[in-house]
N, C-alpha and C positions, 0 to 999 in steps of 0.2 A: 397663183392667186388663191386666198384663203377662200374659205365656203364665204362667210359673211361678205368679202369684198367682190364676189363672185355678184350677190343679191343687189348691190349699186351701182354695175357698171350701165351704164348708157350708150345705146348702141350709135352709132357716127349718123349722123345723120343722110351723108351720102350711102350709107350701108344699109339703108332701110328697104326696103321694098316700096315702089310708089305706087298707091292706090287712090280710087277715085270713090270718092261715095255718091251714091246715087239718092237721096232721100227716099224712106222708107222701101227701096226696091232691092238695093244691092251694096256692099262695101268691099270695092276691089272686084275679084275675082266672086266671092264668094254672095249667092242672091239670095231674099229669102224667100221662104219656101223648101228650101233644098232639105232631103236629105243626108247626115251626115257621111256616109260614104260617100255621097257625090262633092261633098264641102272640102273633107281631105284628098280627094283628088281632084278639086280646083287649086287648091296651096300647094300641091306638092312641090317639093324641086326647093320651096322655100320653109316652109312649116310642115309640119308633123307632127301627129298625136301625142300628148305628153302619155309616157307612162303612169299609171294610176290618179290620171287626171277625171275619172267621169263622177259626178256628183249627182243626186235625185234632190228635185225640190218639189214634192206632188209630183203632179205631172210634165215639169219642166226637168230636165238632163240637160246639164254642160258639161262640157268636155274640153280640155287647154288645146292647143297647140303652141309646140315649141322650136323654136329656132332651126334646122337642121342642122348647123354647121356652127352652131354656139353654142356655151355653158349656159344655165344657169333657170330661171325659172321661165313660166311659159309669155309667148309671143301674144296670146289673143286667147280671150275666152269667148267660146260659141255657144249659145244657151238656142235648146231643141224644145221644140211647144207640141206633145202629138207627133214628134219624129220631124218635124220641118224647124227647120231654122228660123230663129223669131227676132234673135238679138247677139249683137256682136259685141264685146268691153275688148277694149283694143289697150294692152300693156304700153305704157309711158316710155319706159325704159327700150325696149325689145321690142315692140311690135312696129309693124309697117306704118310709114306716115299715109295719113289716109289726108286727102284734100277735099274740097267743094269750091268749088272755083277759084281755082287756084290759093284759097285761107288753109293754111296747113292746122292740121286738128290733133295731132301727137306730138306727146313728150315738148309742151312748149311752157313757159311760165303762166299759169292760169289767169295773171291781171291781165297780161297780155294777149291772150288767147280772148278773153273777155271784152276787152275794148274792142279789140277786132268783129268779134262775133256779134256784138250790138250793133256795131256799122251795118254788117250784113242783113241781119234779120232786119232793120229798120230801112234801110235799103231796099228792100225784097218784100215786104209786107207781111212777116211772120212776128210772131207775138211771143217776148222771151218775156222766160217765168225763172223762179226760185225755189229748190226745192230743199227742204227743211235742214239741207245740209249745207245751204247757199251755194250747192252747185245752180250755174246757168244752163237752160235748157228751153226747147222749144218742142211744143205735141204735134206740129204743124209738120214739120221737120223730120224728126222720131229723133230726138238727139237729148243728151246728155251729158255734159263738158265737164268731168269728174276730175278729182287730183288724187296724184297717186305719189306717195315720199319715194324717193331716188337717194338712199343717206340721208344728208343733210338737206335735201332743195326735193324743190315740189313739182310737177309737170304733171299736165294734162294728160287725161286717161277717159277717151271719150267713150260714152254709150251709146249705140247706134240700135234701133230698134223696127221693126217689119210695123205696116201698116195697124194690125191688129193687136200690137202693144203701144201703139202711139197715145193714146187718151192717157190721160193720169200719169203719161212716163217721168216724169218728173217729180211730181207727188210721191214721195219714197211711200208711204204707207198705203195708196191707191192703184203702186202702180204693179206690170206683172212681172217688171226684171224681181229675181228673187230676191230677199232680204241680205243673202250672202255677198251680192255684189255693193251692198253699203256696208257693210259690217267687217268683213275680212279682210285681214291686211292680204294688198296685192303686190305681193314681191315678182 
């Protein structure tokens, strides 16, 4: 596999890890609040630290984790607020399918992902908003339903957020995921 076709492949869907998101409390294994050394060894066994993966934004640090037992670029971005984990960007491609009642939330065609998600929050009594990227999202929620390129096709690349970056998470300019996670391509 070339480097570049290494950066498209798509992990099978049965080969994902199944995780549950919890609104604004927890995604999978991993809850916020935590400590990154307690976060890499919630994942282990399945993800692990990328090498030269730690980034500063002020006072926000993220750090990837990546696949154990796969090529290519990272599984999940963890972003720490003050050392606790605040907000999780979950890769399209390679990372775990994370669900909420049973609505699967990764690597899925964003229209689709969207119609579904309206049902839900309209269903559920939560208030979905647009944020300047016309990503759909809700503050109620702590959620963020981003796209991320896979090659040629596009898939869901959700932003899960801790109670105390819920306000304005969808407001890209209001809000406290760092600008990096709108701005940088995520391979």
């Amino acid at each position: 596999m070339t480097f570049w076709n290494q950066w498209r492949v798509v992990v099978d869907e049965a080969d994902r890890a199944q995780w549950v998101w919890e609104p604004l409390k927890s995604v999978g294994p991993l809850r916020f609040g935590m400590a990154h050394d307690d976060a890499t060894q919630a994942v282990a066994g399945y993800l692990e630290p990328s090498p030269r993966s730690t980034n500063h934004y002020g006072d926000v640090v993220s750090h990837e984790f990546a696949l154990t037992h796969a090529p290519g670029g990272p599984a999940l971005t963890a972003y720490y607020d003050a050392g606790r984990l605040t907000c999780v960007a979950v890769n399209a491609r390679r990372g775990p399918q994370v669900t909420l009642d049973g609505l699967r939330l990764v690597g899925r065609v964003p229209s689709e992902l969207e119609a579904a998600f309206i049902e839900y929050t309209t269903t559920h009594g939560h208030e979905l908003r647009y944020g300047p990227h016309a990503d759909p999202g809700t503050e109620t929620l702590g959620v963020v339903l981003r796209a991320q390129r896979a090659g040629d096709v596009v898939l869901s690349r959700p932003v899960f957020v801790a109670h105390d970056w819920a306000d304005r998470c969808v407001h890209v300019p209001e809000s406290r995921i760092p600008d990096s996670e709108w701005t940088d391509r995520h391979y």
